[in-house]
C-alpha positions, 0 to 999 in steps of 0.5 A: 758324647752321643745321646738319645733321648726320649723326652716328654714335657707337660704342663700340669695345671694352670692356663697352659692345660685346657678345660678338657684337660688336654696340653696339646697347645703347650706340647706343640710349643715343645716341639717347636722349642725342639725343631728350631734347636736343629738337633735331629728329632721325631715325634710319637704319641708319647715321647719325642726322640732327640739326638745330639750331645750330651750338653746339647740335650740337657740344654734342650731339656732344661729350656723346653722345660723352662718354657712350659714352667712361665705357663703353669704351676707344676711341670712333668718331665720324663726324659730317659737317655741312651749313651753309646759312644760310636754310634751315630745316627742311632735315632734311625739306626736303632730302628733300622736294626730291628726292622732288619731283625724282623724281616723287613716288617714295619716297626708299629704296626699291628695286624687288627 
């Protein structure tokens, strides 16, 4: 069974939240987790996006988050899942139908 998954995991309190407030540290540290699982991924402001099985995914999740819990005292996910059987590659098809849709414009970009 094929999945997206937008994920964000974040430490909140403790050692792995700096003086200013900022988690950068811990989240680089989830997108390593991320990178070295293999699994076909990208990363945005907010969320990284994650193809792969089901159970490929949750194990993902479930380490990213372990990982971030052995640094603080509370631990934010959020995680939505997309499951469409037959359809591969949708970390980039997905986005390549809308470019289509829009004429070719690139997705994210504003005109300011």
């Amino acid at each position: 069974m094929a999945v997206l998954a937008a994920l964000s995991i974040a430490p909140s309190g403790g050692p792995a939240v700096g003086e200013d407030g900022s988690v950068g540290t811990a989240v680089a540290e989830v997108i390593g987790i991320i990178r070295d699982s293999g699994l076909p991924y990208e990363t945005n402001a907010m969320f990284t996006n994650v193809e792969g099985s089901l159970d490929e995914v949750l194990d993902l999740v479930k380490r990213c988050t372990e990982h971030v819990a052995a640094q603080a005292p509370r631990v934010t996910v959020v995680v939505k899942l997309d499951v469409r059987l037959g359809h591969p590659d949708a970390l980039h098809q997905k986005v390549a139908s809308v470019r289509r849709l829009m004429g070719g414009s690139v997705i994210g970009e504003s005109s300011g």
